[in-house]
N, C-alpha and C positions, 0 to 999 in steps of 0.2 A: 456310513455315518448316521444316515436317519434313524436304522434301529438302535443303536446303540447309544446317540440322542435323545430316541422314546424313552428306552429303560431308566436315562440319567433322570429324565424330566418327570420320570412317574416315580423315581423315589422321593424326587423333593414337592410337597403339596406344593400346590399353585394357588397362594393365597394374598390378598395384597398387603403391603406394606410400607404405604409411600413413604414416611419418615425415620424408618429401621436404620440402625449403625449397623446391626447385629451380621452378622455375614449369615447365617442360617436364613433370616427373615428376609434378608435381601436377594438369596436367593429362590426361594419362594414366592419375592415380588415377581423377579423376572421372570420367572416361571409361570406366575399371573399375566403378564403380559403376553407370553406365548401362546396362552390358551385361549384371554377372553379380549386380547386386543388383536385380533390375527393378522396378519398382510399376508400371509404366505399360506402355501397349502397345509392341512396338518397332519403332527409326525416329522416335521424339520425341524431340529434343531442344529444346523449345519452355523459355522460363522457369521453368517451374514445375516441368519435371526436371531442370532445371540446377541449382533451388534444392536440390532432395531431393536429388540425387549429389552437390552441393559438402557438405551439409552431414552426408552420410554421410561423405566425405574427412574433415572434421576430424575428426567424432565420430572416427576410428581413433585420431586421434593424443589426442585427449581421454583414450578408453579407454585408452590405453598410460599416461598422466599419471596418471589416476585408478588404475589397480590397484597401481601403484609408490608412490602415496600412502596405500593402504590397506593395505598388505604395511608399510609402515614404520609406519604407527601400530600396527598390531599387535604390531609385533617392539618397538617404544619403551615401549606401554602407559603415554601417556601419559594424565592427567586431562581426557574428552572433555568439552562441552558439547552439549550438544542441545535445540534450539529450536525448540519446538513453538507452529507459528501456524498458525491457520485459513486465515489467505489468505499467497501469494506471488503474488504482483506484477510476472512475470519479467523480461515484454516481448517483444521479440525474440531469439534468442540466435546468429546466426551473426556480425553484425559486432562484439558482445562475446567472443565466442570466439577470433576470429583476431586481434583487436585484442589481447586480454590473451595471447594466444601470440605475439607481435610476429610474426607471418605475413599483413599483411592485404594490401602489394603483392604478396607470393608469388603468393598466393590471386588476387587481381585480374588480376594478368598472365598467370595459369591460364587463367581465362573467357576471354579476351581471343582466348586462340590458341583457344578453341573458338566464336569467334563472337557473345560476350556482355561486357555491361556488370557488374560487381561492385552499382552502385547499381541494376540493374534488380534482381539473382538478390535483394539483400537485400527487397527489396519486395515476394517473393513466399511470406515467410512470415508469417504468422497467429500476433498473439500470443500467448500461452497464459496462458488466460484463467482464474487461478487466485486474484484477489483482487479488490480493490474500491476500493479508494483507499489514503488516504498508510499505512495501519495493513500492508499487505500491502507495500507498496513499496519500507517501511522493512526489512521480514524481507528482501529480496530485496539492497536495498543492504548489507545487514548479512553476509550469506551470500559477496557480493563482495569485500567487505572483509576475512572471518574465512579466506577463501581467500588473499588478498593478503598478510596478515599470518602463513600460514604455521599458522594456530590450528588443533588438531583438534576439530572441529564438525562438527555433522550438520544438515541440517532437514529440517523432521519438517512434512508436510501431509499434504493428500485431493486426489483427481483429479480433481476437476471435468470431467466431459466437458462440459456447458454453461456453465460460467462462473456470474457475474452473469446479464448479458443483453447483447444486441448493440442499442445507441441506432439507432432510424430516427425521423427528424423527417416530421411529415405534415402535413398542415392543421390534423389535430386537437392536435398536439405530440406527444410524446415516446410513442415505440410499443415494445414491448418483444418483441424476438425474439434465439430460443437462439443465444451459440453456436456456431460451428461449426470451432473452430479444430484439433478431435479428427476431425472429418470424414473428413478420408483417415489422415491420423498424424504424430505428432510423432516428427521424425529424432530427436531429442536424448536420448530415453529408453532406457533399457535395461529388458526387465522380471525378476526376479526371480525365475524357478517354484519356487527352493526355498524363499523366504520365505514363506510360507503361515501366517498365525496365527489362530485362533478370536475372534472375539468374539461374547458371550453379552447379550439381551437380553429383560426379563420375567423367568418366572420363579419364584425361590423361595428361599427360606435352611433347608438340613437343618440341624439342629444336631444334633452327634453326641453318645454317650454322655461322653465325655472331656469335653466344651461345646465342642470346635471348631464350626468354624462353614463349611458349603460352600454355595454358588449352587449350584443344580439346574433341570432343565428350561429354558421359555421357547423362545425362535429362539437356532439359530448362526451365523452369517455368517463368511465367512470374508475374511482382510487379505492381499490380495496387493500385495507391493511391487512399486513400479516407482522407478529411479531416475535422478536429471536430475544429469551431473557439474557441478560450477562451478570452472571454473577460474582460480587468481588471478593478477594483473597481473605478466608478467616471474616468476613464479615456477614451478617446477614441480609446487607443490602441487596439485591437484583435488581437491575434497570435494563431496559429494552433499549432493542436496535429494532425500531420500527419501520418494515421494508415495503411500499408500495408495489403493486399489482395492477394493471391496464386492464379496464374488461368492457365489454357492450353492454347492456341490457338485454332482454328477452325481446319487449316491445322493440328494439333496433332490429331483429330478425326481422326479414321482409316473407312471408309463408305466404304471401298469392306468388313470389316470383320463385320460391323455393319448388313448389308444385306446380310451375311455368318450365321447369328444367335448368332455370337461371343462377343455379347454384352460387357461385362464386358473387353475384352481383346482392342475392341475398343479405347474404352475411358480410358484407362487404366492411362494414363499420367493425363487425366481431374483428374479420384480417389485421383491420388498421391496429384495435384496440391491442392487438397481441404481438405487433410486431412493436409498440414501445417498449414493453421489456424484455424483447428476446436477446438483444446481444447488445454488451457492455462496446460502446466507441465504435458502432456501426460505419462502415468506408463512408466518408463524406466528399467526394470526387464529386457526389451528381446533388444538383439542386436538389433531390431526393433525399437523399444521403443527410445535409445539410438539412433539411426542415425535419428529418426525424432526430436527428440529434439534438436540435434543438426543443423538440415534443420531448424526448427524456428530460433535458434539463429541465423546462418550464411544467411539465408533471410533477416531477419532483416538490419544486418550491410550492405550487400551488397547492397538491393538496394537503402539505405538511404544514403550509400557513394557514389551511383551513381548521385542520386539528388543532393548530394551538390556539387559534384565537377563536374555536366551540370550546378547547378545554378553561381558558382564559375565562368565557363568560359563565361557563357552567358553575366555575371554582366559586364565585361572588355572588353573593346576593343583588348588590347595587354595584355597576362600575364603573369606572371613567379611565379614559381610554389615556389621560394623560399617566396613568397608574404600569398600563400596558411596559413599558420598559421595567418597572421594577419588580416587572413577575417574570420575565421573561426575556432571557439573552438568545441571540441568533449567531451561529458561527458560519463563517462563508466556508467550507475548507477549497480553496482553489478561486477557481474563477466561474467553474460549471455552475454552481446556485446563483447567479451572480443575479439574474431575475426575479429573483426573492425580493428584490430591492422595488422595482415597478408593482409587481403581484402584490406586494404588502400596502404600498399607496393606493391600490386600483380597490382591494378589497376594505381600505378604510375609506376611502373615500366615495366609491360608486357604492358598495354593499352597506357600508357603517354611516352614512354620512358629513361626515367630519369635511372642513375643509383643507383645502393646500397646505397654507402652513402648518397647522393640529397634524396633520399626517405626516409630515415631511418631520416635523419635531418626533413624534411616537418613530418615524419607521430609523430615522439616522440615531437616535438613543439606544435601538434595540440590536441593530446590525452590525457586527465586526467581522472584517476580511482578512484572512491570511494567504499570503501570497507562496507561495513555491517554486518560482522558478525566473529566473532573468531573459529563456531563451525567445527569442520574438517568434519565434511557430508555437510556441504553447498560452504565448497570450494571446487570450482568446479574443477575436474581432468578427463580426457579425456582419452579413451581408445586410443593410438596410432595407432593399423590397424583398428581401425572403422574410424579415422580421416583419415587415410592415402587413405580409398577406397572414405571416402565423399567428401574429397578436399586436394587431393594429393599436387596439388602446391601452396597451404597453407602450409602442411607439410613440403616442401620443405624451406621455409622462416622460418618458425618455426625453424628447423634444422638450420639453418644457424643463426637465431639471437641467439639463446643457444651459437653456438659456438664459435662466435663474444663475447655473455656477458663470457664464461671460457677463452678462450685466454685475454678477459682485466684485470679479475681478476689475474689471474696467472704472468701477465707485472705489475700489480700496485699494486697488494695487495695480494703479495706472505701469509700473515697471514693469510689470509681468505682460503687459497689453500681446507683444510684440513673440510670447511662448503660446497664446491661446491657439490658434493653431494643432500644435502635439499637442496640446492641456486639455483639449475637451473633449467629451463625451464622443459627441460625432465628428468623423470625419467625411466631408462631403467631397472629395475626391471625385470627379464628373466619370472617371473611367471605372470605380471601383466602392462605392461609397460603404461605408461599415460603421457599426459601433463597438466602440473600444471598449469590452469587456470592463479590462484591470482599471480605466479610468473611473468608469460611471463605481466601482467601489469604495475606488481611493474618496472620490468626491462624495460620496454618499453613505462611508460606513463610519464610526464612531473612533475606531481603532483599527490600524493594515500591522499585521504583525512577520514579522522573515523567520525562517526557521532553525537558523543558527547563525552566531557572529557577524560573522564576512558577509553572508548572504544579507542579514539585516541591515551593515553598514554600504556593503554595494546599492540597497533598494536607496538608502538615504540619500548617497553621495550621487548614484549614474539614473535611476531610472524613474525616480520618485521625487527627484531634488527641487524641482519648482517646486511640488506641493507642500515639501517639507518647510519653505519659508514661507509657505500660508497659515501651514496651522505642526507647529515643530511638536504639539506633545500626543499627533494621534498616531507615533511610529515608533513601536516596540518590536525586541526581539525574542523571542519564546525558541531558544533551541529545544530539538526535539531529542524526545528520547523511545524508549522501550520498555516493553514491560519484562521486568526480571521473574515473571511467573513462568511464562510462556519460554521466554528465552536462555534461563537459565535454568532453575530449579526444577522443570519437568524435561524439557528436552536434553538436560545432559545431567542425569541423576545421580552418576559417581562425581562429577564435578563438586556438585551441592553438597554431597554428603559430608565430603573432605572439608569443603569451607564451614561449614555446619558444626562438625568434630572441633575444627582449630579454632574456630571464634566463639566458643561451647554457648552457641546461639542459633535458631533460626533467624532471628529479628533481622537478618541482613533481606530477608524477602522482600519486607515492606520498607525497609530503609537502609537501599544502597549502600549510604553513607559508610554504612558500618564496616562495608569491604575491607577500605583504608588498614584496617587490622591487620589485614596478610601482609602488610609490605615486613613486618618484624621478623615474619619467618621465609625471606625473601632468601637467605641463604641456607636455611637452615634443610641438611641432607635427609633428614627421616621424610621431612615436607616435601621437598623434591620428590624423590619417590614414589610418596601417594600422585602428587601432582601429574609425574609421566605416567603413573600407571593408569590413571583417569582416563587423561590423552589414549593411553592405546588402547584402551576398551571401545574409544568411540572411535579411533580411528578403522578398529577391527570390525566392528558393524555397519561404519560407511563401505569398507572394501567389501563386504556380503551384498550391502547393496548395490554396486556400483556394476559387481559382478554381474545380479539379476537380472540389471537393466541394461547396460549397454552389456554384457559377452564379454567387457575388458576383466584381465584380472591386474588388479593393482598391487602392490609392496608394501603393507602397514608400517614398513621400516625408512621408504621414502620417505621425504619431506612432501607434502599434503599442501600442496599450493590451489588456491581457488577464487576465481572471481563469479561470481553469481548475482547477477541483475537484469533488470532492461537490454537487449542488445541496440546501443544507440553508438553513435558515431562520437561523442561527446566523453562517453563512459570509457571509451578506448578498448574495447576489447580487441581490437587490431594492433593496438601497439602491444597487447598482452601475447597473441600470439606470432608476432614480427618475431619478438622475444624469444620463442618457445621456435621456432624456426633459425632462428642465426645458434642458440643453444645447440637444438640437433646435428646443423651443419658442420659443429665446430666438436660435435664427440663422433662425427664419424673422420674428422679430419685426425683425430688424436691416433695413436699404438693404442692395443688392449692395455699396455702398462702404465701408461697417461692416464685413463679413463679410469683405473681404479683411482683417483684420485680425486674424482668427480664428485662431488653433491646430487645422491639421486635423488628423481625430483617428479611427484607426480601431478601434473599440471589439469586441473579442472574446469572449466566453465561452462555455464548456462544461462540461461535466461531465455526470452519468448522477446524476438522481432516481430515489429508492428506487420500484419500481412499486407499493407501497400510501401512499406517502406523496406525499397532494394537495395542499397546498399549493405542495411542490417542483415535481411538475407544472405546477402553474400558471405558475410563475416563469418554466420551459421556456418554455412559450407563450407569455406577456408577449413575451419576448427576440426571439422567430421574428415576433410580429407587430408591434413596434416596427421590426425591420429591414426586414420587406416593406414599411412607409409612407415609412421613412429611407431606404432605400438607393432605392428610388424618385421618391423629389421632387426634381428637375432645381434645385430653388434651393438645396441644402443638400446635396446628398448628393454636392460635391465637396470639402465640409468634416468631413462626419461619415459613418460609416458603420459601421454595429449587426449583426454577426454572430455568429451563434447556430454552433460547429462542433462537428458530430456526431461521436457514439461517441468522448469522451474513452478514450483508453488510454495505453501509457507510449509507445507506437511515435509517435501523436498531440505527447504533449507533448514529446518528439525531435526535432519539426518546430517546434514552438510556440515554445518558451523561449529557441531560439538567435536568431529572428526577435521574439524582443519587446522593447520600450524600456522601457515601466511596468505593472508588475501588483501587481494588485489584494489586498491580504489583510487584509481589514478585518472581521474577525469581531468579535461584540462584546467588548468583554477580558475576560480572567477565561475564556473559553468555550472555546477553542481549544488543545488542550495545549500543542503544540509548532507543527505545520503543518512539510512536509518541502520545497515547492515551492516556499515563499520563499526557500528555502538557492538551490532549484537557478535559479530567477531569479536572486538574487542574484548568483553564481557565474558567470554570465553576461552582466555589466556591463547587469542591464535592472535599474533604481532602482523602488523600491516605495514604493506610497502605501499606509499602513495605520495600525491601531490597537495600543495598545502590549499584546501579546498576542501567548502562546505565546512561539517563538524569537523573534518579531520584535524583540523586547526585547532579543535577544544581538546580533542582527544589525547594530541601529539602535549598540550599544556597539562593535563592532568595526568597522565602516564608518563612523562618525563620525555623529551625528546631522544636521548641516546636509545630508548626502547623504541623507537619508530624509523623506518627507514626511508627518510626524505628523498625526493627525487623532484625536475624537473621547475618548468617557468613558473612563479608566482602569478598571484590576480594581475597586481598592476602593472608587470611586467608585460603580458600579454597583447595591450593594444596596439604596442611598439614593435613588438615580434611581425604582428601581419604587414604594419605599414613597411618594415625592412622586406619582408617576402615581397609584397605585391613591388616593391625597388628593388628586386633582382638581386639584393642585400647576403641572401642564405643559401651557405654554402654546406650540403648534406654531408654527415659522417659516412666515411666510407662502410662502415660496418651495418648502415642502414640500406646504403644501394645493394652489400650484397644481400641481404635478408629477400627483398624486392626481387631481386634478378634470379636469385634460387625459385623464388615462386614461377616469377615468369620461364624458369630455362622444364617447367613439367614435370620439376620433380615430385609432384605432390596428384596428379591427372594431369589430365586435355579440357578440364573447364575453364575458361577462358576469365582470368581475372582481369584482365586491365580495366575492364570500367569502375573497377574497386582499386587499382592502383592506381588509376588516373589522380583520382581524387586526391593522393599526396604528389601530384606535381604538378608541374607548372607554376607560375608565380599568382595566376588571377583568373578570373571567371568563374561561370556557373559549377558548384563540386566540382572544383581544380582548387589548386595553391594551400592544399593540407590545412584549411581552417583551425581542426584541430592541435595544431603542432604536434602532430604525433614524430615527424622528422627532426624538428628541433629538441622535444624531449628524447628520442632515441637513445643516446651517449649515454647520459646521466641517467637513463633505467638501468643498463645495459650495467652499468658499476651498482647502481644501487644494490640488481639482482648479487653482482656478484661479493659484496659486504653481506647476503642473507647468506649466501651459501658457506662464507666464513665463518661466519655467528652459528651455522646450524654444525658443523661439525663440531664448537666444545658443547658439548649436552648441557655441563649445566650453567654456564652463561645462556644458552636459549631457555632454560628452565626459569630462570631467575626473572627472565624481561617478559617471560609466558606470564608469570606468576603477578610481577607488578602492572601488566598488563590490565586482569583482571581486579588489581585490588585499586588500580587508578579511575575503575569505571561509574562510581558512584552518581556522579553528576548526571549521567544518561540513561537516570530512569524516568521514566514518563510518569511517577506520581510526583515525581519534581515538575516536569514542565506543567500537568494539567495544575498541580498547586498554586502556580504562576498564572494560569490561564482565567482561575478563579478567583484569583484574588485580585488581579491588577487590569485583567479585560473584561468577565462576567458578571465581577461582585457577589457571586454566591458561596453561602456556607453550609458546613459537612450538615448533613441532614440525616442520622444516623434512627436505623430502626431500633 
């Protein structure tokens, strides 16, 4: 390949060309890149420097977007937002960059004259591995959309140079390594050397004669930025995802102990400064564990609140800090920046000098928190002397606004006296003492918003409901959605083209809405047609892949079933494969002449288990040794077939969602905020079987319910379900004990499941008495399954609810939610280059 690379690359000059449409010039830029920007040895022009020189080509023209975008918000000075989340979710970013610059045949027919495919060069980068699931994915569709819309926003993370972790499936299940997507480097970033900011941890609080109040001593570390441009759809706006870096100083090397042989105690600050951002939700088991988790979060806010409030004064000639909120919105995403809130008082008040109230007024105007989740392990609670040794004069403000929100309850809302207790900040619990995250927001932020429906109305009614009769109008709901760039129009290109052709428009890019137009051609057979023949193009390139990766070969003619998320106990992927196991038992029970009657069925899932959470592991396993006995048994496995596909990412579900018919999202209700992946199945004419929870609830109102396949207990059915379990009340479907008892009788190996079957029985205790209701829902999947498998043999009845599927998904684009986000939480308007 290298010579015959040479030869391509010495036809075409190497000349640059940052801003060329021209596909001649653009290949000649990248050609330019391969010569005078090198990474690699030279004379390669192999994939993978084809990938780094195309994607230094765009970066140019990116660059030239982005600093014409930051030169006019500066001169506009308008009211930014800034969104501060622990994880982004990015993906891949060259065929979103040239797709939302409408250059992506340019680009292609560039490669082309130097010897390369466009779909191989995209495949040769590594996603950037900076979140975790839908909580990260949603800041990244949001970032897309706040670009598309022209908004001036910033986002605000850490640089993970190891991610999560990188899934390998073994014998033993799910293996957990770094990782390596920072390896050689990511084209996309720019870094920063004059951003440079201190963060302080440990420590000490001087109080000076006056009673001010300053942090002294402890470690400094210092924030370097690096930034990632996002550019939006057809516009020439670009705005950054601004990603902090952990580093020492020079001066922090210690060279008498380095030339002592003291190595490690040298550099000792360098270890620490690096170990903040080498892995995204480091095990927090050991007080260790715990204070660097908490050094990520409080890094984060710090020095992102340092940036805005140098950007803040640098913007103005003269300022006044009561001004501060209407230049500048703060989004909590979750609970992790929740320090933002102390950080922002400490540095108006010790750094700025402003007092108490002036600060607490500036920082409660600027702050809005959204919340994500109902489950009590993800609201986050803080060990009090781990916070007290990390950032004592945090603690100190902390104390102080608790005592501030009990003295106003007690003056205004003498009824409420007898909730302060759960209602405040701290809890002093003598065995266990913490601060409550999600309170000190609620109490502190301007606006808590949920992230669809039910989810918003359960914060109001169960979890939030004293504060809701304190102040009723700071609790809004902001369902979430996705970006139709990412999710539809590039990742499933024959899809788009069809909808494109029939609505003889693109405009459905940037406005959804306009979907709503297919439902007219919802029977119409020439439509049909294109519509299946969509389907099997992507279904026929998920089975190539699926092939690659796991060795299985799948049936493009099966039905294409797939759950793809988090492996949590909550998401059910255990009732998904109970399912996929009472199925197999019952087609090897049939005659070969029964079984032709079957619905074949290829059943997929993925996702990445927390590495200290074993039960999820188990689940992994289950899946991987169901499919090695399924996909193996010559009398069924041309009807069923059980794959396990590794290392879920967003690059993964890009291949996944446009090749699927039906997936799965059947959490128990009441549990799942919102869920973003049923939007983007949806969105892609694949019908879902679930429970009425989270969005699905909007989605099942907007796609008409007979196109959704309901199963299982409702939200508020739920609390009543346990109190009957834990009263010996529930009495199990027999077709659930056998699903259970085939696992246990080894049909599947000798790995021992019962500490994962335990978990659905018994009535009560620790993981016993099926929390989940996976045993009371059983029955009612069990029929739902088999109403899909009805529906899927008339084609074009599944054709038709594929169809209005996707033309019901308008509501769940993310330039709808962030429109909402700015208009009614931020207050800021389109700020167009």
């Amino acid at each position: 390949m290298a010579e015959n690379g040479k030869s391509i690359t010495e036809k075409v000059p190497a000349a640059a060309h940052p801003l060329s449409e021209n596909p001649t010039e653009i290949a000649s830029d990248i050609n330019y890149h391969v010569q005078f920007n090198p990474h690699f040895s030279p004379f390669k022009f192999e994939p993978e420097q084809a990938f780094f020189a195309t994607a230094e080509s765009v970066r140019s023209r990116l660059i030239k977007q982005w600093e014409d975008t930051l030169w006019h918000f500066g001169r506009a000075k308008p009211k930014q937002t800034y969104y501060f989340s622990m994880e982004f979710l990015q993906g891949r970013a060259l065929t979103n960059a040239i797709g939302n610059l409408g250059i992506q045949n340019a680009y292609a027919e560039a490669l082309n004259k130097l010897g390369h495919e466009l779909e191989e060069i995209v495949e040769q980068e590594k996603d950037a591995a900076l979140g975790n699931g839908g909580l990260g994915r949603l800041a990244s569709c949001f970032l897309d959309s706040m670009a598309t819309l022209n908004l001036p926003a910033w986002g605000y993370g850490l640089r993970y140079k190891y991610g999560l972790f990188k899934q390998r499936i073994t014998k033993q299940g799910q293996e957990e390594i770094a990782e390596d997507w920072l390896e050689k480097f990511s084209p996309w970033e720019a870094v920063r050397h004059d951003l440079l900011y201190p963060v302080r941890f440990f420590g000490s609080v001087e109080v000076n004669p006056d009673g001010s109040r300053k942090w002294v001593g402890g470690e400094v570390v210092q924030a370097l930025a690096y930034d990632v441009p996002i550019p939006g759809y057809k516009t020439k706006n670009t705005i950054s995802l601004r990603l902090w870096e952990a580093r020492a100083r020079a001066e922090d090397f210690n060279l008498f102990q380095f030339n002592d042989g003291q190595y490690e105690s040298a550099a000792q600050l360098h270890s620490r400064a690096e170990q903040i951002c080498a892995v995204l939700y480091p095990g927090d088991a050991t007080e260790n564990g715990k204070l660097l988790r908490l050094k990520q979060q409080f890094f984060l806010c710090s020095a992102s609140l340092q940036d805005i409030i140098s950007r803040f004064k640098d913007g103005r000639g003269g300022y006044t800090w009561s001004e501060f909120p209407s230049q500048v919105a703060v989004q909590l995403n979750d609970t992790h920046p929740t320090l933002a809130i102390p950080e922002l008082m400490r540095l108006l008040m010790d750094d700025e000098g402003l007092g108490w109230d002036e600060a607490w007024d500036v920082t409660t105007r600027t702050i809005a928190y959204t919340n994500h989740t109902v489950l009590p392990e993800a609201l986050e609670k803080w060990s009090q002397p781990v916070m007290w040794k990390l950032l004592p004069r945090h603690m100190e403000i902390i104390e102080e606004i608790d005592k501030r929100f009990l003295a106003m309850i007690k003056d205004t809302r003498p009824d409420l006296e007898h909730k302060l207790p759960s209602m405040r900040i701290l809890d002093h619990n003598p065995q266990k003492p913490v601060v409550r995250m999600a309170n000190l927001c609620v109490v502190s932020a301007h606006t808590v918003n949920g992230v669809a429906q039910l989810h918003s109305d359960i914060l109001k009614a169960e979890l939030f409901a004293d504060y809701v009769s304190i102040w009723p109008t700071k609790f809004q709901n902001k369902t979430n959605g996705i970006t139709p760039r990412r999710w539809l129009r590039f990742c499933n290109p024959e899809l788009s083209n069809i909808i494109t052709t029939w609505l003889k428009t693109d405009q459905w890019v940037t406005n959804l809405d306009l979907l709503s137009g297919l439902r007219k051609f919802a029977d119409d057979a020439k439509f049909q047609n294109e519509w299946a023949s969509a389907k099997m193009a992507s279904k026929q390139r998920l089975a190539r892949y699926i092939l690659r990766v796991t060795r299985v070969s799948i049936d493009p003619n099966s039905l294409f079933d797939i759950q793809v998320k988090r492996i949590h106990e909550y998401k059910r992927q255990l009732l998904n494969i109970l399912g996929a196991i009472y199925r197999y038992k019952k087609l090897k029970e049939m005659s070969p002449e029964q079984r032709k009657n079957a619905t074949s069925r290829t059943i997929m899932i993925g996702g990445k288990a927390f590495a200290t959470y074993t039960n999820a592991k188990r689940i992994v396993k289950l899946v991987n040794d169901v499919g090695e006995v399924v996909n193996n048994d010559p009398e069924v496995n041309s009807y069923l077939k059980v794959v396990f596909v590794p290392n879920y990412n967003v690059s993964v579900a890009e291949m996944l969602i446009p090749g699927s018919e039906l997936s799965q999202h059947i959490s128990t209700a009441g549990m799942e905020a919102s869920g973003t992946s049923n939007m983007k199945f949806a969105l892609n004419g694949c019908l879902i079987i679930g429970t009425l929870d989270g969005a699905n609830v909007e989605i099942r109102e907007e796609i008409g319910e007979e196109n959704f396949f309901l199963f299982g207990a409702r939200a508020d059915e739920v609390p009543r379900l346990r109190k009957d379990r834990e009263n010996g009340l529930f009495k199990p479907d027999p077709r659930f004990e056998e699903a259970k008892q085939y696992i246990r009788s080894g049909a599947f190996g000798s790995y021992d499941y019962n500490p994962l079957l335990d978990s659905l029985e018994g009535n009560s205790g620790y993981g016993r008495g099926d929390y989940f209701l996976v045993g009371h829902d059983f029955p009612d999947y069990l029929d739902a399954q088999a109403r899909v498998d009805e529906a899927y043999k008339d084609r074009k009845r599944w054709l038709k609810m594929s169809i209005l599927s996707t033309a019901g998904c308008g509501k769940f684009s993310s330039d709808r939610t962030i429109a909402q986000y700015a208009k009614e939480i931020w207050n800021i308007q389109e700020c167009r280059v």
